[in-house]
CHARMM-style PDB file with segment names, atoms N, HN, CA, C and O in Angstrom:
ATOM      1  N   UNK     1     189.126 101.259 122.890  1.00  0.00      PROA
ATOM      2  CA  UNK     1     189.261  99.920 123.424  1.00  0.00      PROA
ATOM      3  C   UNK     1     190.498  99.825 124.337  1.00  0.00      PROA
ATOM      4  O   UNK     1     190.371  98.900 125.138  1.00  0.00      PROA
ATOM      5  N   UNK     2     191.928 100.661 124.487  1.00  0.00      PROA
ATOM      6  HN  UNK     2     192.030 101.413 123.836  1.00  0.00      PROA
ATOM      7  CA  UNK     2     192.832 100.354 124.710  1.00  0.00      PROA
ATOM      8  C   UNK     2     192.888 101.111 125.972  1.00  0.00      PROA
ATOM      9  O   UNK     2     193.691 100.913 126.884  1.00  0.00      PROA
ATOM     10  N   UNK     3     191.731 102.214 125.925  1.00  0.00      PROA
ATOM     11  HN  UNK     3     191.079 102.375 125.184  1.00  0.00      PROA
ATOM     12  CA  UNK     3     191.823 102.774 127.746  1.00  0.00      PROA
ATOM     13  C   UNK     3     190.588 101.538 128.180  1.00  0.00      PROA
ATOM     14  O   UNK     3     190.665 101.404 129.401  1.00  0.00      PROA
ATOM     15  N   UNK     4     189.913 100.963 127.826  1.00  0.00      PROA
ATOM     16  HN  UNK     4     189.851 101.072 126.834  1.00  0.00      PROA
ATOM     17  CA  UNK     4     189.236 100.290 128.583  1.00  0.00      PROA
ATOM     18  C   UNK     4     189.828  98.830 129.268  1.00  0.00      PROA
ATOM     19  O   UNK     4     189.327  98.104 130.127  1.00  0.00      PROA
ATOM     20  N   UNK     5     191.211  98.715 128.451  1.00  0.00      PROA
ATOM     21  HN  UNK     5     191.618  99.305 127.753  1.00  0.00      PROA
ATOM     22  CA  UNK     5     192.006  97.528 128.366  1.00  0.00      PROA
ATOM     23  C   UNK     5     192.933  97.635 129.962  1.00  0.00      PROA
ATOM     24  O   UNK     5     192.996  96.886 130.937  1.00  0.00      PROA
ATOM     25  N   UNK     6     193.535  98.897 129.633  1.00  0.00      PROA
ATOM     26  HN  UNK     6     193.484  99.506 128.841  1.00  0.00      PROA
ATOM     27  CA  UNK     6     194.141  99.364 131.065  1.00  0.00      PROA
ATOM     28  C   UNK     6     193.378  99.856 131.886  1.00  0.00      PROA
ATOM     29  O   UNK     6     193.890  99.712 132.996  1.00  0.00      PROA
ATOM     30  N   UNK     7     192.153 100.506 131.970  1.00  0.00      PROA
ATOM     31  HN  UNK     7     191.737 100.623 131.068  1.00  0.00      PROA
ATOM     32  CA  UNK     7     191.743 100.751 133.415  1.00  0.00      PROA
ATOM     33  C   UNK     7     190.700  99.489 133.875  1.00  0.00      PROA
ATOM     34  O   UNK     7     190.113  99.548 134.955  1.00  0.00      PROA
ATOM     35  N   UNK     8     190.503  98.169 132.803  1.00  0.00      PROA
ATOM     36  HN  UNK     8     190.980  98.122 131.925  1.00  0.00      PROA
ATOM     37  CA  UNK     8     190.614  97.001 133.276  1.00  0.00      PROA
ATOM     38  C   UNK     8     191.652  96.537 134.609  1.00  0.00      PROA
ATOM     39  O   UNK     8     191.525  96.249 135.799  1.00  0.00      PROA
ATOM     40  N   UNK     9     192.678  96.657 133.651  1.00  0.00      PROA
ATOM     41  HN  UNK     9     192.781  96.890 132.684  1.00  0.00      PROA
ATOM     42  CA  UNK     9     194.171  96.172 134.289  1.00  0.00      PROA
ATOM     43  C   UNK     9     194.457  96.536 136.140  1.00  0.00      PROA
ATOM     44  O   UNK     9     194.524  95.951 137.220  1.00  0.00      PROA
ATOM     45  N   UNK    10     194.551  97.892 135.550  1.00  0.00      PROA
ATOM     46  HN  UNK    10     194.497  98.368 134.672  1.00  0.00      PROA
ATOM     47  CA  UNK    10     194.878  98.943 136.781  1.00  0.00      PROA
ATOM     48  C   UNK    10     193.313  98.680 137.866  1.00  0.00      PROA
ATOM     49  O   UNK    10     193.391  99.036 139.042  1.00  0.00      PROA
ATOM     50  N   UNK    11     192.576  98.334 137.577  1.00  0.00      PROA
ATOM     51  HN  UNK    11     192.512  98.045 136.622  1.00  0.00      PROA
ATOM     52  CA  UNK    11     191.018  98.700 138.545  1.00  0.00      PROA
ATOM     53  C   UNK    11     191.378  97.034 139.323  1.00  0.00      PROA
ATOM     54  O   UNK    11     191.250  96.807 140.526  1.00  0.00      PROA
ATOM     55  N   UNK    12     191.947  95.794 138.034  1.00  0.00      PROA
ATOM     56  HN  UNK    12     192.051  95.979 137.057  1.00  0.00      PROA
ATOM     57  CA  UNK    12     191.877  94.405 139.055  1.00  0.00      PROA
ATOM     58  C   UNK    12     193.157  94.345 139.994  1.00  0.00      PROA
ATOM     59  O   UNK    12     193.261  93.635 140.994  1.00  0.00      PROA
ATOM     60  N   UNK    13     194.242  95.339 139.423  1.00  0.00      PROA
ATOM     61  HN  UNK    13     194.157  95.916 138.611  1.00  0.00      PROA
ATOM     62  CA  UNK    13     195.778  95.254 140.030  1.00  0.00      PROA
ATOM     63  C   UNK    13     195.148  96.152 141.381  1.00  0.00      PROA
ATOM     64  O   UNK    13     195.180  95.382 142.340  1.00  0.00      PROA
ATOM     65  N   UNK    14     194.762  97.077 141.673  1.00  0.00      PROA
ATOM     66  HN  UNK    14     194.735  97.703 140.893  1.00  0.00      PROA
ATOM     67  CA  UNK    14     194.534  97.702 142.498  1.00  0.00      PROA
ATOM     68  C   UNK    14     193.496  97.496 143.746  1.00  0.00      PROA
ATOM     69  O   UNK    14     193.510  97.986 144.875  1.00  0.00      PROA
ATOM     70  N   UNK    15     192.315  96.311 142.924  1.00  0.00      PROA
ATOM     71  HN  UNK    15     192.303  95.913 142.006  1.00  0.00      PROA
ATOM     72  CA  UNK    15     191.314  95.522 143.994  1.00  0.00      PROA
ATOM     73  C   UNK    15     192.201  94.512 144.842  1.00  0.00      PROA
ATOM     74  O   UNK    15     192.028  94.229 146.028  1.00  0.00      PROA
ATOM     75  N   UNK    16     193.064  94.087 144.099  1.00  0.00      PROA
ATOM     76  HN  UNK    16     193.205  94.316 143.136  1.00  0.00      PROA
ATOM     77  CA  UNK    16     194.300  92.643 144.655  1.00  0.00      PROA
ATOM     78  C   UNK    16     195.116  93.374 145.656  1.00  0.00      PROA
ATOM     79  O   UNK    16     195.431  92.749 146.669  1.00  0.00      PROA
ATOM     80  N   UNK    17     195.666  95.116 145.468  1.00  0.00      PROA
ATOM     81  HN  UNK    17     195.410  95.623 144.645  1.00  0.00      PROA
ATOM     82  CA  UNK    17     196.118  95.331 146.649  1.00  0.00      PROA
ATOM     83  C   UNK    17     195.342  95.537 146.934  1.00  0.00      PROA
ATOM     84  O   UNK    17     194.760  94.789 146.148  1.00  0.00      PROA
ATOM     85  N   UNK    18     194.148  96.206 147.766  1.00  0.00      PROA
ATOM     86  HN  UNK    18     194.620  96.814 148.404  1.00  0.00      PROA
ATOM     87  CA  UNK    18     193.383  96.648 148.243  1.00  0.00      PROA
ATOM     88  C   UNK    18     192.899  95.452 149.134  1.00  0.00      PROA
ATOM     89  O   UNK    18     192.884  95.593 150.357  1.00  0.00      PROA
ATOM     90  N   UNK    19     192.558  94.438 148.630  1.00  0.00      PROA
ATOM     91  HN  UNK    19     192.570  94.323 147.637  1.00  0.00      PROA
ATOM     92  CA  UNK    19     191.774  92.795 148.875  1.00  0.00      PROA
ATOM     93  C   UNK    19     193.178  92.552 149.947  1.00  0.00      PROA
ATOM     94  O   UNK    19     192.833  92.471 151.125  1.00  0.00      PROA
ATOM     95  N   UNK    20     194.398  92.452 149.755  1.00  0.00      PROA
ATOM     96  HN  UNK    20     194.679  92.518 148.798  1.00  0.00      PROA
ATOM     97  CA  UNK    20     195.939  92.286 150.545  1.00  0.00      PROA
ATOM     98  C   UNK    20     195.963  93.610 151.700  1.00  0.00      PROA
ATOM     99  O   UNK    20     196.557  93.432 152.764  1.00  0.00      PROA
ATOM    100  N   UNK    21     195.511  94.486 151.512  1.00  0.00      PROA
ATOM    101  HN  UNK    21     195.028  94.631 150.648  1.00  0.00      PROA
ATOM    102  CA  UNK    21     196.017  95.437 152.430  1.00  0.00      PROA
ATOM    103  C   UNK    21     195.288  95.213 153.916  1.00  0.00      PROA
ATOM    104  O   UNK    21     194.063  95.148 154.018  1.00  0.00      PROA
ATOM    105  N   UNK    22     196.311  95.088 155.203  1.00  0.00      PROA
ATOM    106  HN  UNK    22     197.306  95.141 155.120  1.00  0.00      PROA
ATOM    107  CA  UNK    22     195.644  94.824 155.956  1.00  0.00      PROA
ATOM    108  C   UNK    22     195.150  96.135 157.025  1.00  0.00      PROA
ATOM    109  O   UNK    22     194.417  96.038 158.009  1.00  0.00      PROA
ATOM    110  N   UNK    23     195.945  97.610 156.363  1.00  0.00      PROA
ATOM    111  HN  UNK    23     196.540  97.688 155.564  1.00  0.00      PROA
ATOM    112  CA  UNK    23     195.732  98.249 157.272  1.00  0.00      PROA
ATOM    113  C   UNK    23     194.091  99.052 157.308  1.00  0.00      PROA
ATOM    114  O   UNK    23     193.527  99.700 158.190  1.00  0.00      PROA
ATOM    115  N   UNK    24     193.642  98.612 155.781  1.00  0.00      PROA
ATOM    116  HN  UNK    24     194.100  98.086 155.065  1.00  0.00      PROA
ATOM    117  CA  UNK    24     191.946  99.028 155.102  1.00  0.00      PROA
ATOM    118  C   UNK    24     191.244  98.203 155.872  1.00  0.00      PROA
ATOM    119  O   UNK    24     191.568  97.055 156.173  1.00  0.00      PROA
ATOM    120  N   UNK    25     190.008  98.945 156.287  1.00  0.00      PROA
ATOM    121  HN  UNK    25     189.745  99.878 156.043  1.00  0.00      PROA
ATOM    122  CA  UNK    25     188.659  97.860 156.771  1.00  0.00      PROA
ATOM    123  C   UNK    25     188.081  97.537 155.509  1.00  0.00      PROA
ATOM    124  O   UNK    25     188.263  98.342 154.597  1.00  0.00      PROA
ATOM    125  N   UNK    26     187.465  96.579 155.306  1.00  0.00      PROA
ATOM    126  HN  UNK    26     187.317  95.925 156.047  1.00  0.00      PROA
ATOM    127  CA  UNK    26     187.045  96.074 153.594  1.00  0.00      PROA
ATOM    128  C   UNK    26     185.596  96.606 153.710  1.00  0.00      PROA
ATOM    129  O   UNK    26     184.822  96.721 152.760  1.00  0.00      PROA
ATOM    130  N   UNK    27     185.364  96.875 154.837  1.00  0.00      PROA
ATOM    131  HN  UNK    27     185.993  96.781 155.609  1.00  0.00      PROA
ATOM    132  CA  UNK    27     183.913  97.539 154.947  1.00  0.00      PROA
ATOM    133  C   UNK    27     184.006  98.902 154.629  1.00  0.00      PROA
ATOM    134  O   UNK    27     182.994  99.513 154.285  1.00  0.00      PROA
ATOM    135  N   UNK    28     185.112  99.460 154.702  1.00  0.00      PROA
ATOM    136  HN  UNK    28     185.934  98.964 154.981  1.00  0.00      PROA
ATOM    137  CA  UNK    28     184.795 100.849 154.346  1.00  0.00      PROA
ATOM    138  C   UNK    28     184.751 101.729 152.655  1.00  0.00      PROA
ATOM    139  O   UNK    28     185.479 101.741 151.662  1.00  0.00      PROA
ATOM    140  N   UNK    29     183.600 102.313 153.023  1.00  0.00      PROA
ATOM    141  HN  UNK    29     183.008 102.303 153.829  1.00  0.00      PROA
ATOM    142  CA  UNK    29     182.821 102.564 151.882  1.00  0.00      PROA
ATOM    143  C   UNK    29     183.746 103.103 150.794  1.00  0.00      PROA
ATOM    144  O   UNK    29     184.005 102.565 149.718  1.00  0.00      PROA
ATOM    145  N   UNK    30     184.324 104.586 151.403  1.00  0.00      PROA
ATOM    146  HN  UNK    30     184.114 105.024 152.277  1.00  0.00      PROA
ATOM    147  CA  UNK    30     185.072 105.525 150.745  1.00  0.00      PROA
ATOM    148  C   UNK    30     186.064 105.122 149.757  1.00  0.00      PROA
ATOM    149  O   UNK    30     186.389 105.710 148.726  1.00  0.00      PROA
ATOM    150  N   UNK    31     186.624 103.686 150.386  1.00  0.00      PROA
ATOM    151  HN  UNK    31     186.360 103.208 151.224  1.00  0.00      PROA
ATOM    152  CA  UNK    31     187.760 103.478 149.576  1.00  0.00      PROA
ATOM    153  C   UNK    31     187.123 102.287 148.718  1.00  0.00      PROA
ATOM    154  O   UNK    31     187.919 102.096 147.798  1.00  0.00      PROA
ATOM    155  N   UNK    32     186.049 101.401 148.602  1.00  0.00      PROA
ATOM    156  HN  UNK    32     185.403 101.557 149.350  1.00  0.00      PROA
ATOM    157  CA  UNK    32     185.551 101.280 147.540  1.00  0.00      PROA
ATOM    158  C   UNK    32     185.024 102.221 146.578  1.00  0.00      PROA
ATOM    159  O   UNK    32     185.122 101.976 145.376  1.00  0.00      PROA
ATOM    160  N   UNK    33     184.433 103.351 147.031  1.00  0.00      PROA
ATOM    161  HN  UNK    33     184.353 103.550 148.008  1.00  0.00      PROA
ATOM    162  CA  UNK    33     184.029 104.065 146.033  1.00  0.00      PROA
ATOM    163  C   UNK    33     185.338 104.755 145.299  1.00  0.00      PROA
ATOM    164  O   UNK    33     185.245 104.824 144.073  1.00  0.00      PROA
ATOM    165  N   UNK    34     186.194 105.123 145.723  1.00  0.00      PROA
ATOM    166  HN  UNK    34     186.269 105.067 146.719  1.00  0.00      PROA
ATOM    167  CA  UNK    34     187.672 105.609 144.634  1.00  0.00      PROA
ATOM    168  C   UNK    34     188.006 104.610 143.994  1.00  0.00      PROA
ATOM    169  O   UNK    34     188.312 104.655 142.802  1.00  0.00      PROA
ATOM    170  N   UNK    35     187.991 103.001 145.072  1.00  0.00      PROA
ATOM    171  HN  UNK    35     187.742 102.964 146.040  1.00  0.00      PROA
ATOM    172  CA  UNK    35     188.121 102.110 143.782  1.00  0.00      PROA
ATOM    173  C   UNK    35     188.044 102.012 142.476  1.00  0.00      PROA
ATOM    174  O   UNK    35     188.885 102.006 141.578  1.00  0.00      PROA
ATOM    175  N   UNK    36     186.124 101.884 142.539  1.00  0.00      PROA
ATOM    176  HN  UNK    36     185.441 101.889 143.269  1.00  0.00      PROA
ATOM    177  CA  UNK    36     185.909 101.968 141.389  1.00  0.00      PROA
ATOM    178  C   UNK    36     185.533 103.332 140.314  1.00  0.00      PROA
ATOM    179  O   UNK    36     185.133 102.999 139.198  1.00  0.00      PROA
ATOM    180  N   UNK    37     185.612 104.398 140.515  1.00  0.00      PROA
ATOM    181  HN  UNK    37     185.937 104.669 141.421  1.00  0.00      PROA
ATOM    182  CA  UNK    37     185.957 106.050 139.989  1.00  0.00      PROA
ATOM    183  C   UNK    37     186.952 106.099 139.773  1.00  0.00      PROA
ATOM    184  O   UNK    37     187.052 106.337 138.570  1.00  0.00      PROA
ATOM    185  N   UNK    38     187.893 106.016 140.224  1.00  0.00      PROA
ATOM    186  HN  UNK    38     187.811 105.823 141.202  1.00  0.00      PROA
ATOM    187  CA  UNK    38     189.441 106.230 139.168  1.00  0.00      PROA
ATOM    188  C   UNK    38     189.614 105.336 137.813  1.00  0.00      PROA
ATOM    189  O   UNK    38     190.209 105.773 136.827  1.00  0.00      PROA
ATOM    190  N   UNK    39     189.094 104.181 137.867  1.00  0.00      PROA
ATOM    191  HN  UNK    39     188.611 103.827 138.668  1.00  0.00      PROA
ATOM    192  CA  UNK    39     189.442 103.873 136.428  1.00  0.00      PROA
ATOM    193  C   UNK    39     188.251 104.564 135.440  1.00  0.00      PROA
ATOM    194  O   UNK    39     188.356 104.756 134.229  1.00  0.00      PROA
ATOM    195  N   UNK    40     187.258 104.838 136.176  1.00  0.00      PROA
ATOM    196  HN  UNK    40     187.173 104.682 137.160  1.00  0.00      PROA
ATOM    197  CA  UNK    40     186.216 105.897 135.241  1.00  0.00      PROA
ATOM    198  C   UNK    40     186.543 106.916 134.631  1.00  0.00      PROA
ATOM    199  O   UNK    40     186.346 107.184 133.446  1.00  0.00      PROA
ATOM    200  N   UNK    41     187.150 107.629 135.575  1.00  0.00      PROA
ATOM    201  HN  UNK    41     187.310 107.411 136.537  1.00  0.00      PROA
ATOM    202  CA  UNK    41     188.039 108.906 135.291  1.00  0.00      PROA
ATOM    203  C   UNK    41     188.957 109.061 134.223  1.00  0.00      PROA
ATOM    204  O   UNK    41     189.255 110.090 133.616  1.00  0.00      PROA
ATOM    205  N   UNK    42     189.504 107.510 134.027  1.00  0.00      PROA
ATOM    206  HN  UNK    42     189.262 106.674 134.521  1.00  0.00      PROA
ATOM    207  CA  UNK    42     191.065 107.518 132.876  1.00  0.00      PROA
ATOM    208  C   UNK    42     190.637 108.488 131.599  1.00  0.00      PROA
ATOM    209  O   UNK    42     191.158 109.545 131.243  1.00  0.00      PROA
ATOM    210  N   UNK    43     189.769 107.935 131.160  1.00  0.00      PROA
ATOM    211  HN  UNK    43     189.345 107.077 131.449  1.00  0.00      PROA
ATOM    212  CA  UNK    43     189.582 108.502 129.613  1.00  0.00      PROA
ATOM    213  C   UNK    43     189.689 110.298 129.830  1.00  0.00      PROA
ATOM    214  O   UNK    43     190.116 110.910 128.852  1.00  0.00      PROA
ATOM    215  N   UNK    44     189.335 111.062 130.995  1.00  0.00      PROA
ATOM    216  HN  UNK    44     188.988 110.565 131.790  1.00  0.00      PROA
ATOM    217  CA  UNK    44     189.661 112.495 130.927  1.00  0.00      PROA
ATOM    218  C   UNK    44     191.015 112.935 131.663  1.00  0.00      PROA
ATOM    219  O   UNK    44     191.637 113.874 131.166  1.00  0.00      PROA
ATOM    220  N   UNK    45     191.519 112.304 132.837  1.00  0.00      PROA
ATOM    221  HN  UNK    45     191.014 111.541 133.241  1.00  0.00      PROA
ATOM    222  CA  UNK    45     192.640 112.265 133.348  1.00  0.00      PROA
ATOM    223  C   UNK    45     193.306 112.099 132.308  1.00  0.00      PROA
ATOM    224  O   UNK    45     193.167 113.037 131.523  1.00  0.00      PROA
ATOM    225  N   UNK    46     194.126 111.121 131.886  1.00  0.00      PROA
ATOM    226  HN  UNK    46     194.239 110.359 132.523  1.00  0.00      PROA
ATOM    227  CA  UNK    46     195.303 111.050 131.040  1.00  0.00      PROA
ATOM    228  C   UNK    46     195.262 111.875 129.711  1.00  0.00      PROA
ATOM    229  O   UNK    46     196.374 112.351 129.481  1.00  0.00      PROA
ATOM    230  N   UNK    47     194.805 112.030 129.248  1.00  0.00      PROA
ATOM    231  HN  UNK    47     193.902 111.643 129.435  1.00  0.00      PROA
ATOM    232  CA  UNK    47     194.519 112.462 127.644  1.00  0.00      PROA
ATOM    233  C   UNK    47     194.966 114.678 128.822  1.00  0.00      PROA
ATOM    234  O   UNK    47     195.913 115.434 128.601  1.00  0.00      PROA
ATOM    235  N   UNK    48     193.850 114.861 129.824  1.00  0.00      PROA
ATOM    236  HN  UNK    48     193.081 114.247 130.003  1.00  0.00      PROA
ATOM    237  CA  UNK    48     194.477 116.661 129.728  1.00  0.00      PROA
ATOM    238  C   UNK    48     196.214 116.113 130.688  1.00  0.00      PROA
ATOM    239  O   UNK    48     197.146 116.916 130.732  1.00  0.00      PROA
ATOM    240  N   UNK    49     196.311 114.912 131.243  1.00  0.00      PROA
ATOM    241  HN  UNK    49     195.554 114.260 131.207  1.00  0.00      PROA
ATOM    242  CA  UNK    49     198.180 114.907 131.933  1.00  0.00      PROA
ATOM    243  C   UNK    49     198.880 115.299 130.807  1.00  0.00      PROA
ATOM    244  O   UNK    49     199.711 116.203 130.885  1.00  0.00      PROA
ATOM    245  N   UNK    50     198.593 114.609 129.557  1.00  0.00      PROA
ATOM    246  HN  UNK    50     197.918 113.874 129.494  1.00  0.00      PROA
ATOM    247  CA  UNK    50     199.607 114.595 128.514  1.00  0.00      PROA
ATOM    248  C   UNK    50     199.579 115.975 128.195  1.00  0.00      PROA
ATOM    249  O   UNK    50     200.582 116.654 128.413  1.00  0.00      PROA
ATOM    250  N   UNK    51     198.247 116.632 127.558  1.00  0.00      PROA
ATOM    251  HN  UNK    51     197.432 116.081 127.380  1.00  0.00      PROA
ATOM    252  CA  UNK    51     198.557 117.782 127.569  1.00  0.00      PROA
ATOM    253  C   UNK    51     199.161 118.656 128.044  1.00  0.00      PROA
ATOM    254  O   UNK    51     199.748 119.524 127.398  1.00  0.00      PROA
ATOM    255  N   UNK    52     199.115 118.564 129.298  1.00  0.00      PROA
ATOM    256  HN  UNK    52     198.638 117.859 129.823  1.00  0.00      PROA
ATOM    257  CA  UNK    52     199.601 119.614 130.343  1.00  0.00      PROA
ATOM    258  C   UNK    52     201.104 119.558 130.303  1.00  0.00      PROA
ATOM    259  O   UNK    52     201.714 120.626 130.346  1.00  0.00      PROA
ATOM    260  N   UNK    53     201.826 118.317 130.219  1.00  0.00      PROA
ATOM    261  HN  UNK    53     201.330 117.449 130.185  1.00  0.00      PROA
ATOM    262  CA  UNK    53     202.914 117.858 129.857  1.00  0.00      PROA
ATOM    263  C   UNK    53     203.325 118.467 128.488  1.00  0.00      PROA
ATOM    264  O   UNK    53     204.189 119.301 128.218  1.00  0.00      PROA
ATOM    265  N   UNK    54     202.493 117.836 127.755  1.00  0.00      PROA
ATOM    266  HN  UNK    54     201.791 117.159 127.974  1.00  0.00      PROA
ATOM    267  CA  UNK    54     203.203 118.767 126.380  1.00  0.00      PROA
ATOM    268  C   UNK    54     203.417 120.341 126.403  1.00  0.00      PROA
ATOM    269  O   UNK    54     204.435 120.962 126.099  1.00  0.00      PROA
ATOM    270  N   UNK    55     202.165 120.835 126.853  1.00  0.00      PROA
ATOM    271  HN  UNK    55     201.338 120.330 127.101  1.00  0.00      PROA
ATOM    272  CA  UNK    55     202.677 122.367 127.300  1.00  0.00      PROA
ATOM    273  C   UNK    55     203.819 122.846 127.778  1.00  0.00      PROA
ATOM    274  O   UNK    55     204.678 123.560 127.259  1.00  0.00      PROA
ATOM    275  N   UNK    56     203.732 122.404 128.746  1.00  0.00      PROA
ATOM    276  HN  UNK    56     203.035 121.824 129.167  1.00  0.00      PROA
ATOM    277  CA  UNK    56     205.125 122.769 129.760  1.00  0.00      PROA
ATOM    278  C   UNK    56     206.547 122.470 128.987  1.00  0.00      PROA
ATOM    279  O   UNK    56     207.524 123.209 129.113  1.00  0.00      PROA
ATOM    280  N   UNK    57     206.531 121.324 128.197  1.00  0.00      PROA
ATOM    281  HN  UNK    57     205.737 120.724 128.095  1.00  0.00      PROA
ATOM    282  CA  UNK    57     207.401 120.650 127.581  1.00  0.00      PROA
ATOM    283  C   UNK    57     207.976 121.868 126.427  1.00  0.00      PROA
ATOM    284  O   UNK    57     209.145 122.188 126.217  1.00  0.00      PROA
ATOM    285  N   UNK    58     206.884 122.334 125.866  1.00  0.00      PROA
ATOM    286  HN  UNK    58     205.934 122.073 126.037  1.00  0.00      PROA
ATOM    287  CA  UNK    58     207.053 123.073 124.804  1.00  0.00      PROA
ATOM    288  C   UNK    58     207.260 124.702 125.574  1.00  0.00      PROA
ATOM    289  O   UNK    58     208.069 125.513 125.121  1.00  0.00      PROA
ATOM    290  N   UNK    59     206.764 124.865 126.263  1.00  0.00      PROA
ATOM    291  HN  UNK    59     206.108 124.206 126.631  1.00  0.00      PROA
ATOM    292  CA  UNK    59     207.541 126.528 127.054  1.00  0.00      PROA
ATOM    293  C   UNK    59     208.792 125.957 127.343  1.00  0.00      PROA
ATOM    294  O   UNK    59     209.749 126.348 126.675  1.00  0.00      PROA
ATOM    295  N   UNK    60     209.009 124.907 128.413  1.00  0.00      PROA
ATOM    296  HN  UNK    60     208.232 124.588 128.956  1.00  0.00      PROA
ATOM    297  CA  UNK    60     210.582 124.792 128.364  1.00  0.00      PROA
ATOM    298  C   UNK    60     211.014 124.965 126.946  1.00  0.00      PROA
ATOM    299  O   UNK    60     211.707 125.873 126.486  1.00  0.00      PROA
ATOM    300  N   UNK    61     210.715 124.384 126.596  1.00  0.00      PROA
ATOM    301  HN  UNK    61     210.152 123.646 126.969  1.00  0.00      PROA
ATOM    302  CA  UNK    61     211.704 124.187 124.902  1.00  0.00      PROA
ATOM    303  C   UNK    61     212.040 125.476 124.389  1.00  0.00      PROA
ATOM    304  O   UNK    61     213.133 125.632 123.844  1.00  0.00      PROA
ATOM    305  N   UNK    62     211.142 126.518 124.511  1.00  0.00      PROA
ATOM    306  HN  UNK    62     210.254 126.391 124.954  1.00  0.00      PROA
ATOM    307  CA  UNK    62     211.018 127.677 123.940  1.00  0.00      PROA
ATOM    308  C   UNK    62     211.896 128.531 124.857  1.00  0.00      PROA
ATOM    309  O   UNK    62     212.640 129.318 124.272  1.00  0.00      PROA
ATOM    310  N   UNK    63     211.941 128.511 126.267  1.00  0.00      PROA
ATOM    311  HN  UNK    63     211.337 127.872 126.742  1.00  0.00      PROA
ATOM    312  CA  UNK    63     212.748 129.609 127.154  1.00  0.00      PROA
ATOM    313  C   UNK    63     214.140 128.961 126.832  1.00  0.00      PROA
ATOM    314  O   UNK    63     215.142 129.677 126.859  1.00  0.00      PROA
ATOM    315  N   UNK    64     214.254 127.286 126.451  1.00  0.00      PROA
ATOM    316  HN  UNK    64     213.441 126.705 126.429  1.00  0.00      PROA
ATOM    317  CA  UNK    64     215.892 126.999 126.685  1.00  0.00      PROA
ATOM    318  C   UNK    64     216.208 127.928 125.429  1.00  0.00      PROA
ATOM    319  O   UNK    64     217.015 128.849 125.560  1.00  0.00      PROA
ATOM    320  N   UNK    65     215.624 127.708 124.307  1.00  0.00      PROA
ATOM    321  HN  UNK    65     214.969 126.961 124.201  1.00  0.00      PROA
ATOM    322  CA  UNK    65     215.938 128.304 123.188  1.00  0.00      PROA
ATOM    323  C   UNK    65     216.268 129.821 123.162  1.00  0.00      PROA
ATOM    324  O   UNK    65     217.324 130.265 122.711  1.00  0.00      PROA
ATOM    325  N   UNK    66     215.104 130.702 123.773  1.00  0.00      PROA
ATOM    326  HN  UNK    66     214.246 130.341 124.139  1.00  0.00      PROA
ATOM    327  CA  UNK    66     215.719 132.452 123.702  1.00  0.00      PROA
ATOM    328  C   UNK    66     216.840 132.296 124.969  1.00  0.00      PROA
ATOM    329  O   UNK    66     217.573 133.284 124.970  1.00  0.00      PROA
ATOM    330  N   UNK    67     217.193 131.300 126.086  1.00  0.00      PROA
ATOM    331  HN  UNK    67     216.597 130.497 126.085  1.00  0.00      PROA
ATOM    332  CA  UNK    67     218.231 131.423 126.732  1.00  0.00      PROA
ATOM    333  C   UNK    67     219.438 131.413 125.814  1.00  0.00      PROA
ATOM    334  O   UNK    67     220.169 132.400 125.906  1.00  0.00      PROA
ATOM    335  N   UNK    68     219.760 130.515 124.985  1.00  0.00      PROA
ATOM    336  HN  UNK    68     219.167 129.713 124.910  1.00  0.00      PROA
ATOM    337  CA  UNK    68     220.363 129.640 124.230  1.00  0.00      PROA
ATOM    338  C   UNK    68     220.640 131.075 123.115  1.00  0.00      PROA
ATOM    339  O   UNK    68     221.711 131.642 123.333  1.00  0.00      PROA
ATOM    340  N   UNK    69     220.090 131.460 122.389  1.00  0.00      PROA
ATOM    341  HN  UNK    69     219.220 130.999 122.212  1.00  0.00      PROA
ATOM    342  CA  UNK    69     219.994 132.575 121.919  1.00  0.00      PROA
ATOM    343  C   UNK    69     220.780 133.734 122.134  1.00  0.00      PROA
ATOM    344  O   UNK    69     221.769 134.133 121.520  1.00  0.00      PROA
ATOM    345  N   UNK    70     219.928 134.406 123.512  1.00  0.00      PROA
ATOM    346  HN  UNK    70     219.124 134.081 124.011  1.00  0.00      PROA
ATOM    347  CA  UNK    70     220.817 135.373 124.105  1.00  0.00      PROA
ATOM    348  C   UNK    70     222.304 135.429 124.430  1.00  0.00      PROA
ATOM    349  O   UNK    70     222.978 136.459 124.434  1.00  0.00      PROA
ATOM    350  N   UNK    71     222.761 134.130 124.719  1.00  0.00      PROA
ATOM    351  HN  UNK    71     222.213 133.293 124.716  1.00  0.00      PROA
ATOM    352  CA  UNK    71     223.940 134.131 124.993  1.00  0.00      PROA
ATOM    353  C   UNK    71     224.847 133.700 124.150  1.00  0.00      PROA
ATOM    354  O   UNK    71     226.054 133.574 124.361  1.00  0.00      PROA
ATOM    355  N   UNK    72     223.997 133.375 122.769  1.00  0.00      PROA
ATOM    356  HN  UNK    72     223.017 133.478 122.598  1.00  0.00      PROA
ATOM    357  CA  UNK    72     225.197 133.594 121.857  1.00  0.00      PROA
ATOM    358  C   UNK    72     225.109 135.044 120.864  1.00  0.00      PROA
ATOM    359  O   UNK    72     225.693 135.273 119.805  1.00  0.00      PROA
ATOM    360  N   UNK    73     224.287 135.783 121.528  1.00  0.00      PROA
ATOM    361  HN  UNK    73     223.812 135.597 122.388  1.00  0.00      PROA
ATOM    362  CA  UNK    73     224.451 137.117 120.913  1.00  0.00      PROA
ATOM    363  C   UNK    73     225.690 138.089 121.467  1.00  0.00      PROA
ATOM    364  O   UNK    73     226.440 138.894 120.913  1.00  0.00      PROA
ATOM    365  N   UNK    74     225.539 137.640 122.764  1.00  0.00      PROA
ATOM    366  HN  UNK    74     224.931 136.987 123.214  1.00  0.00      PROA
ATOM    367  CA  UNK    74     226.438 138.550 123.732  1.00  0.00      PROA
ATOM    368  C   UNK    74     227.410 137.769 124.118  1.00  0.00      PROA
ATOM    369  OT1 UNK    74     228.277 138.194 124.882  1.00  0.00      PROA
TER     370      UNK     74
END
């Protein structure tokens, strides 16, 4: 319920700029169609960002550590 809550949010915040922007033709197709596909997308986008984030998060963590390590061996 709570990704459907925000890509609510984000899909009407983003029609309001879009509806304001004067440099878009409102006729053009393309950028209605990303319109409405990106908030479709949320539920697989965010859930692998975080992942990918946590990964990285956790190799950093791990190289500061054998850095961290090494140099208090020597």
């Amino acid at each position: 319920m709570w990704y459907l809550t925000v890509s609510a949010g984000f899909f009407f915040y983003w029609l309001k700029l879009f509806l304001n922007d004067k440099s878009t033709p409102k006729s053009d197709l393309f950028s209605w169609i990303i319109l409405v596909i990106a908030p479709l997308l949320w539920p697989i986008s965010v859930p692998a960002s975080v992942l990918e984030l946590m990964t990285k998060s956790s190799e950093s963590r791990d190289e500061m550590n054998l850095y961290v390590g090494e140099n208090q061996l020597g």
